[in-house]
C-alpha positions as CSV (number, residue, x, y, z in Angstrom):
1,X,-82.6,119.1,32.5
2,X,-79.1,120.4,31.2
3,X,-78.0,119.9,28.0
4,X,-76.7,116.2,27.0
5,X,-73.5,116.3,24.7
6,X,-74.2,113.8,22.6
7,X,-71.1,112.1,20.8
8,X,-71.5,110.4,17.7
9,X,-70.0,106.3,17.7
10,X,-66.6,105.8,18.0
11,X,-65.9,109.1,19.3
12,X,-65.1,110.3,23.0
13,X,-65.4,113.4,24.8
14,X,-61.9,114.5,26.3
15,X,-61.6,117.6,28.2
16,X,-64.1,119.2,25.5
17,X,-62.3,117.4,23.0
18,X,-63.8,114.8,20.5
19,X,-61.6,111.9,19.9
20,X,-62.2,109.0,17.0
21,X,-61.2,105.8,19.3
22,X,-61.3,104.4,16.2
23,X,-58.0,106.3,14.8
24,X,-56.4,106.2,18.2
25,X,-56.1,102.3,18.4
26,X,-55.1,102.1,14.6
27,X,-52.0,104.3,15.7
28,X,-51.0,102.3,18.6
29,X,-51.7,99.2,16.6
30,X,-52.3,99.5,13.3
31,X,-53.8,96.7,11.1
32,X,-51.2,94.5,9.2
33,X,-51.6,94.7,5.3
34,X,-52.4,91.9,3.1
35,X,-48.4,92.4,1.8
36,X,-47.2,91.8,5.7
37,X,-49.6,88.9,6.2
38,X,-48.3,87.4,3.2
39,X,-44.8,87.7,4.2
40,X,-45.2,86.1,7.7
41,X,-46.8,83.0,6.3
42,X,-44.0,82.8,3.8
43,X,-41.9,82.7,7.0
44,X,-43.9,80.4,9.0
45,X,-44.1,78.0,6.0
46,X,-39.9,78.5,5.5
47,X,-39.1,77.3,9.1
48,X,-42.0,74.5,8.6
49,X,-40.7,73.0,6.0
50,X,-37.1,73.1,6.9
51,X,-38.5,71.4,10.1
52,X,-39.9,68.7,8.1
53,X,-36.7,68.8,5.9
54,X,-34.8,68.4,8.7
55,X,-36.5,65.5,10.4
56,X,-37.4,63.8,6.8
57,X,-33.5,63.5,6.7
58,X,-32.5,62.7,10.4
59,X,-35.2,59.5,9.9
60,X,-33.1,59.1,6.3
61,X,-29.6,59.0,8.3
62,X,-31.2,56.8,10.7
63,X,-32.7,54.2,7.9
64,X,-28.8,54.1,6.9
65,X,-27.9,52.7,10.3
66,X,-28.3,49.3,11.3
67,X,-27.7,47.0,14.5
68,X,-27.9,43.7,13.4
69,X,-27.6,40.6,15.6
70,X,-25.8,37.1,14.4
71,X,-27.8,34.8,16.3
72,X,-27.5,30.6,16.3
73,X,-26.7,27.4,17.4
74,X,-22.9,26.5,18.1
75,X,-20.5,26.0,15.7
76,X,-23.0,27.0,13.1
77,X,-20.6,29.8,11.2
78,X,-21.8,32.8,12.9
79,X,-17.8,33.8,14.1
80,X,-16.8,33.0,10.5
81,X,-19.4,35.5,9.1
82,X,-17.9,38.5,11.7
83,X,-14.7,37.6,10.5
84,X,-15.5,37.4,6.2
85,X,-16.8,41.0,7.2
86,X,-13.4,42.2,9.0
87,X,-11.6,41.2,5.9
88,X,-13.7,42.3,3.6
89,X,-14.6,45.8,5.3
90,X,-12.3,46.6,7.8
91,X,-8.7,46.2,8.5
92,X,-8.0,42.6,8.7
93,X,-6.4,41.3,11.8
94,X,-4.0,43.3,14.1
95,X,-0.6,41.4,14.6
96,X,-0.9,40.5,17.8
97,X,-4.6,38.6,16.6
98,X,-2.7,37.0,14.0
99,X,-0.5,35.3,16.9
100,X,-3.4,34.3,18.6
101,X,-4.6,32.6,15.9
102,X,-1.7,30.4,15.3
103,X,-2.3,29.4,19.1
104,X,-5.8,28.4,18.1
105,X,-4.9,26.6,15.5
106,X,-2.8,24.1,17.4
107,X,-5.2,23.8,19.8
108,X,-7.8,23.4,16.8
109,X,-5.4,20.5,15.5
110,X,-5.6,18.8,19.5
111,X,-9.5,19.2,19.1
112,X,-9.0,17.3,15.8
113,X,-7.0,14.3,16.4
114,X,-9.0,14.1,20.0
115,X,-12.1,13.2,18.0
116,X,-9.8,11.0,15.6
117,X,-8.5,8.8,18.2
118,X,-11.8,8.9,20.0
119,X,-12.7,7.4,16.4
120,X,-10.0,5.1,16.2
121,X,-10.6,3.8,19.7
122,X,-14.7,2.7,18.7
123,X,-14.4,1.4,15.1
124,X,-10.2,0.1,14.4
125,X,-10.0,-3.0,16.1
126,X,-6.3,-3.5,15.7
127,X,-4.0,-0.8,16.6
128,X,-0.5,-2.0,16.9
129,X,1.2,-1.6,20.2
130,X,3.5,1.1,19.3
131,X,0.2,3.4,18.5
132,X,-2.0,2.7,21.8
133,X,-0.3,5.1,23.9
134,X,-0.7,8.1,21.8
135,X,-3.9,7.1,21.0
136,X,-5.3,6.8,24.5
137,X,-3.2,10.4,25.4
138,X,-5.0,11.9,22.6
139,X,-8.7,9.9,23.4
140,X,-8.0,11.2,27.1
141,X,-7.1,14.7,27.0
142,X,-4.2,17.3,26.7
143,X,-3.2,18.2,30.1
144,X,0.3,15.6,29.0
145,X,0.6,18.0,25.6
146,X,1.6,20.8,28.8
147,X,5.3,21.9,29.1
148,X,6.6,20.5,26.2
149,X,8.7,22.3,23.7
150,X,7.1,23.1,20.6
151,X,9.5,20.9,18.8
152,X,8.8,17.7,20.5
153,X,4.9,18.9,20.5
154,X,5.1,19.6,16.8
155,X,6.9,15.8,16.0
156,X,4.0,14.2,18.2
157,X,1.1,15.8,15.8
158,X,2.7,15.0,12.9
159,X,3.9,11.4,13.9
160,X,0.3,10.7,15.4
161,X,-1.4,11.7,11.5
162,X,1.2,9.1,10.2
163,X,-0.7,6.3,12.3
164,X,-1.5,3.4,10.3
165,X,-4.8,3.4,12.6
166,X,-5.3,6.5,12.5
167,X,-5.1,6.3,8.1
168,X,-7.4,3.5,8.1
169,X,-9.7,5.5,10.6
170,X,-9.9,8.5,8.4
171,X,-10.4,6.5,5.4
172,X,-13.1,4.3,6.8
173,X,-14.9,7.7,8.2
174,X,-13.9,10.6,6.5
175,X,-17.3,12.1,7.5
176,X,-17.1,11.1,11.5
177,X,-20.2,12.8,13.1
178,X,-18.0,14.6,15.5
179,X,-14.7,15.2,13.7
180,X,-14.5,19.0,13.7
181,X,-15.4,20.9,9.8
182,X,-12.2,22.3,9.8
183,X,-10.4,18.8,9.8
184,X,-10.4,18.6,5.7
185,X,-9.1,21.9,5.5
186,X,-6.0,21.7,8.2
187,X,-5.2,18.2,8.1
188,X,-4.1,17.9,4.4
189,X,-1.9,20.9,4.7
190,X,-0.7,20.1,8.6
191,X,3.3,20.1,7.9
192,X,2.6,23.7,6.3
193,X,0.5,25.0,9.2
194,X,2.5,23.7,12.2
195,X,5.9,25.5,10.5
196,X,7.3,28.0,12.9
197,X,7.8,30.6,10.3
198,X,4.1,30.1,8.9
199,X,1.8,33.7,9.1
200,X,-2.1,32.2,9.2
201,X,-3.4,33.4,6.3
202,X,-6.7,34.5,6.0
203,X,-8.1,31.5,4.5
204,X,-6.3,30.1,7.6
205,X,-8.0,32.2,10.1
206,X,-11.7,31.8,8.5
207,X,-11.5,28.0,9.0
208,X,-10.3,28.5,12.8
209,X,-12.8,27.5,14.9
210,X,-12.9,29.7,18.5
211,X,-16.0,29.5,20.4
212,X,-17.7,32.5,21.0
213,X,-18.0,32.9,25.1
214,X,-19.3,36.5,25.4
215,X,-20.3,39.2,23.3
216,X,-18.3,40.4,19.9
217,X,-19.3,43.8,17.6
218,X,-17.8,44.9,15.1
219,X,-19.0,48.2,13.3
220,X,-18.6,49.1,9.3
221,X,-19.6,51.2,6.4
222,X,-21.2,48.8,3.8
223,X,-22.6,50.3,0.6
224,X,-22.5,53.4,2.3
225,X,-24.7,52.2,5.4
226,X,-23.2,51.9,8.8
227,X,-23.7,48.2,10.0
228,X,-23.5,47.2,13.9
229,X,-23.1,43.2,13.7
230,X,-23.2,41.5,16.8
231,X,-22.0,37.9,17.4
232,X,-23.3,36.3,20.6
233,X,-21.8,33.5,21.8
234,X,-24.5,30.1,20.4
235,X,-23.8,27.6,23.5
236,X,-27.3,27.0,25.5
237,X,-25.8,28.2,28.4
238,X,-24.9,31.3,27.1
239,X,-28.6,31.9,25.4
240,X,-30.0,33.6,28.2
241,X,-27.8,36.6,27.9
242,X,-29.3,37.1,24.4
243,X,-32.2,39.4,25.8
244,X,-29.3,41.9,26.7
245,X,-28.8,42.5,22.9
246,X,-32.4,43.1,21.4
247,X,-32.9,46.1,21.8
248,X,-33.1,47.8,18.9
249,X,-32.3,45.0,16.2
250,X,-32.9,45.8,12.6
251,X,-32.7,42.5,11.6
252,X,-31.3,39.1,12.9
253,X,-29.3,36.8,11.2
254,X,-30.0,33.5,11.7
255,X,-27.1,31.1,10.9
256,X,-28.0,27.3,11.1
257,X,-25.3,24.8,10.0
258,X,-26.9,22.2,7.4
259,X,-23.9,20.0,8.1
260,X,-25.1,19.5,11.8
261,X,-28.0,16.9,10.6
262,X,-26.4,14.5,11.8
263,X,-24.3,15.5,14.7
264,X,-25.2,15.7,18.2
265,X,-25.2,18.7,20.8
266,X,-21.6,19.2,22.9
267,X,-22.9,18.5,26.3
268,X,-26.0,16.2,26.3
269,X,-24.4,12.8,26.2
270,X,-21.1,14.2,27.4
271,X,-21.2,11.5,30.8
272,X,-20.7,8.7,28.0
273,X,-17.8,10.0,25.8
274,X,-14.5,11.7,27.3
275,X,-14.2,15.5,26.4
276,X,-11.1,17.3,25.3
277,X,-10.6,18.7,29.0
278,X,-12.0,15.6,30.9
279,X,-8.7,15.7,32.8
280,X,-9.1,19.9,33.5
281,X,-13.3,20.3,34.0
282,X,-15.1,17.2,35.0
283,X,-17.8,16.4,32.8
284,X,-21.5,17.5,34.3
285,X,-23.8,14.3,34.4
286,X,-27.0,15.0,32.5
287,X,-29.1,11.9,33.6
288,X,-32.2,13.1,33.0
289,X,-32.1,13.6,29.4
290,X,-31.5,9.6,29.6
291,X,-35.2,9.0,31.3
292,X,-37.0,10.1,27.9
293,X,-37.6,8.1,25.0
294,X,-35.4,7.3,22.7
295,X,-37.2,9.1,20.2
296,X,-37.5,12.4,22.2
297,X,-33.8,11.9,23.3
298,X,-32.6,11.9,19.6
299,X,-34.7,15.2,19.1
300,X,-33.3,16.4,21.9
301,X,-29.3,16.1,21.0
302,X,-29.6,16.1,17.7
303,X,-27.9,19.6,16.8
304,X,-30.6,20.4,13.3
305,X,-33.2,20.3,15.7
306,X,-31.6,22.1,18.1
307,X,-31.5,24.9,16.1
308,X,-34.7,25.1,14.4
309,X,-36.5,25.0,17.8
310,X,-34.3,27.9,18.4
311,X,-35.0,29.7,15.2
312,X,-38.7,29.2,15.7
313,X,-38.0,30.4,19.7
314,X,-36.9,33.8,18.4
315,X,-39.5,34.0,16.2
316,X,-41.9,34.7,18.9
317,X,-39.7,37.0,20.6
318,X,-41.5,39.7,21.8
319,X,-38.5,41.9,21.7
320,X,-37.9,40.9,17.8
321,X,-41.2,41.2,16.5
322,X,-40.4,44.7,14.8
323,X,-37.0,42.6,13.4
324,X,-36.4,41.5,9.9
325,X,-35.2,37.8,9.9
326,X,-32.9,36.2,7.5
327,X,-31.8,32.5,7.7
328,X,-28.6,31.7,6.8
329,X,-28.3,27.8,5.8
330,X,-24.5,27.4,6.5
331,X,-22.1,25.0,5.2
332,X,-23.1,23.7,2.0
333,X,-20.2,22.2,0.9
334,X,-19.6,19.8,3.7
335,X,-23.4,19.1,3.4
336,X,-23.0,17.8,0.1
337,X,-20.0,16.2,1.2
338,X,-21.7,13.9,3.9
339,X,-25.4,13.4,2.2
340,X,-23.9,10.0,0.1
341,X,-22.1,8.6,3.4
342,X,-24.6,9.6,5.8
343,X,-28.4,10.2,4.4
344,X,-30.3,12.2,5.5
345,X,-33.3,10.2,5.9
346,X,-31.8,8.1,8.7
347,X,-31.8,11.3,10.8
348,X,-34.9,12.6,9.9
349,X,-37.2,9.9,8.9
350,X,-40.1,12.2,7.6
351,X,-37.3,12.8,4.6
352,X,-38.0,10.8,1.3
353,X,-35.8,12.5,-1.1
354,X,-32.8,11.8,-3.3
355,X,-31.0,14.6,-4.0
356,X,-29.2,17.3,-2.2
357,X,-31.0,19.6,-3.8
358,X,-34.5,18.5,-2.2
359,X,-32.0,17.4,1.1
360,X,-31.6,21.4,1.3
361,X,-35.0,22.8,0.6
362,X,-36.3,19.9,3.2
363,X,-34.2,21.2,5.9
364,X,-34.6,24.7,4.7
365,X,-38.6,23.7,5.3
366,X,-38.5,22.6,8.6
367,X,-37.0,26.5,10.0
368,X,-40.1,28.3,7.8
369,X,-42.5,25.8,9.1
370,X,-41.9,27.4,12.8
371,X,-43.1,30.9,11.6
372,X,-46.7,31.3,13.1
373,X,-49.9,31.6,10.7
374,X,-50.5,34.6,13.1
375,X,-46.9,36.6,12.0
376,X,-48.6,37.8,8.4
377,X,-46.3,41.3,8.8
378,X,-43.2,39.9,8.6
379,X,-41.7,38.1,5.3
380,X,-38.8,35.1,6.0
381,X,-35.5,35.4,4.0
382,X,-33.0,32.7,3.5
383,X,-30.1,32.3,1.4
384,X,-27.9,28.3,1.2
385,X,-24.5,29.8,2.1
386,X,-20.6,28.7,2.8
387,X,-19.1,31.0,5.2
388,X,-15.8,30.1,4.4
389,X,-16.3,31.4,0.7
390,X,-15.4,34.9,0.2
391,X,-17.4,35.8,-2.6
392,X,-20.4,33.5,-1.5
393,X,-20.6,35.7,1.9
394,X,-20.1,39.2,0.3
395,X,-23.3,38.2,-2.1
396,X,-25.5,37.0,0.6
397,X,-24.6,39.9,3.2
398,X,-25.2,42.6,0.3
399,X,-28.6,41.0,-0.6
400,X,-29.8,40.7,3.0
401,X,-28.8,44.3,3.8
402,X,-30.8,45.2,1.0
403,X,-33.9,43.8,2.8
404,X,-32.8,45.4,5.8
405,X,-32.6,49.3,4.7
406,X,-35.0,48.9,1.7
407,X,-37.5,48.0,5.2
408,X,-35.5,50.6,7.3
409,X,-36.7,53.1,5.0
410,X,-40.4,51.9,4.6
411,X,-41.0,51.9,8.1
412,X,-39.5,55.7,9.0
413,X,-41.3,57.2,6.7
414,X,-38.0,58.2,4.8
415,X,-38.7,57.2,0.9
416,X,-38.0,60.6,0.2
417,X,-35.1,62.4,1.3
418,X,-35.2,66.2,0.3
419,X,-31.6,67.1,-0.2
């Protein structure tokens, strides 16, 4: 046998040469210090935390922003809200608006004394000869009112609220059902209003009442939070287009109108009373409302109830069950106004109280009552509220925006913002 070189561990035989493998590889790649190692987790941790930093305030920024949806029946104050919050937040009213609105608010004056001669027609027995005509062109539509000068139109309003009929009428019924809740405001101050030189103010303009027939937004800064409010037009017909807007609703506001408890819904018994338009848009028969009860019929038109079966409807949305919800129970102050001439108990006979306090929490009542026993996550908010009141609207909006962000930032994780 030859000779065996033996080489000792970690060493190689190279040409004759002994090499430590060992050194080699520590020279190509040589072992990071405890120093260096400390210095890249310093780093990785840096760019960590400004990752976290970074999202922690992104989901902050985002618990600042807000879509929230104005949803409820018609005619329930939802339009006067948007507007309080243009006033209040934004620029007011462009110029051209504020001509607009003194066209609504003739034709809100012809909406007015339609449902006063309407009035007239069912409960004044004698109305002299000289006041018929007007009376039945006012009962019947205004397709007459068109082409006349604003002069002549101007002298008919104003002649027609002279009526002896129509003073006996509004003293007799102040409260109508259907007279419009603008009617105390404009009608007392009519010869002001209907002045060609008169600029709407913004009193004016909040009391206008202009049906909402699509979609309106309007987007602010409110205590520095960015607010998208959406007002959706509340006629049934237009409900169904709702769904387009949930997505991604903070909260809803729920306007109700407590004034509507005795009212009935435009539409329903519309094929036995004459509309504003008969004469431009025939009426649409709705017979089979008339085949129920007369029990279930009353539920059925009855505009309150409309409007908590709505509420309780978008309750169980399954697109709003991540939404906070905040009732709005609108128009106190022609609810107090019509509780002594119209009680409430005749409307809904479950109702035994005496007061308008107890009239309002009753009422108030009957829209939590539709949250389900199931819903234990989400906590009901309402606030009594006049949407015509400045200062009432600006206290109620701050305080449910308070619930909305205070959640906003609960559920984004984003209690703590590191600045």
């Amino acid at each position: 046998m030859g000779n065996t070189i033996c080489t000792p561990p970690n060493r190689a035989s190279t040409y004759g040469r002994e090499v430590d493998v060992k050194a080699s590889a520590e020279s190509v790649h040589p072992m990071p210090s405890s120093v260096a190692v400390t210095i890249a987790i310093k780093a990785q941790l840096a760019i960590s935390t400004s990752i976290d930093n970074s999202l922690r305030k992104e989901k902050f920024e985002h618990s600042r922003r807000a879509k929230i949806l104005l949803l409820g029946g018609a005619d329930a104050g939802k339009s006067t809200i948007l507007k309080q919050m243009r006033i209040l937040h934004m620029t007011g009213f462009s110029e051209l608006e504020m001509h607009s609105f003194y066209n609504y608010l003739r034709f809100n004056v012809f909406e007015i004394f339609h449902e006063i001669a309407m009035g007239v027609q069912e409960n004044i027995l004698a109305v002299s000869e000289d006041e018929k005509l007007m009376i039945y062109r006012f009962a019947e539509g205004i397709s007459w009112f068109i082409g006349i000068e604003d002069e002549i139109e101007t002298q008919y309003l104003l002649n027609f609220l002279e009526f002896e009929s129509v003073q006996t009428f509004m003293k007799l019924h102040p409260n109508y059902a259907s007279l419009p809740d603008n009617a105390h405001y404009y009608l007392p101050k009519l010869h002001k209003l209907l002045a060609p030189e008169h600029i709407p103010t913004a009193e004016d303009i909040l009391h206008l009442r202009i049906p909402t027939t699509g979609i309106s937004e309007i987007n602010f800064e409110f205590s520095a939070n960015a607010i998208r409010l959406i007002d959706v037009g509340g006629q049934r017909t237009y409900r169904k287009k709702w769904i387009h807007c949930f997505d991604g609703v903070a909260a809803v506001l729920f306007v109700a109108s407590l004034a509507a408890y005795d009212q009935a819904l435009e539409g329903v018994d519309i094929d036995s009373k004459p509309v504003l338009h008969r004469d431009l848009f025939p009426p649409v028969q709705l017979s089979e409302v008339r085949d129920s009860t007369n029990e279930e019929y009353e539920k059925r038109v009855n505009r309150l109830r409309d409007s908590v079966k709505l509420f309780g409807e978008m309750l169980r949305c399954r697109f709003l069950r991540s939404s906070s919800f905040i009732l709005f129970l609108n128009k106190t102050d022609l609810f107090a106004k019509k509780l002594p001439l119209s009680p409430l108990s005749e409307h809904f006979s479950s109702y035994d109280g005496t007061t308008n306090e107890q009239a309002s929490e009753y009422l108030k009542d009957q829209f939590l009552k539709r949250k389900s026993k199931n819903d234990t996550e989400r906590t009901l908010y309402s606030h009594y509220t006049c949407a015509t009141d400045t200062n009432n609207v600006e206290f109620v909006f701050k305080a449910a925006c308070d619930i909305v962000f205070q959640r906003n930032l609960h559920t984004t994780g984003a209690m703590k913002c590191v600045q």
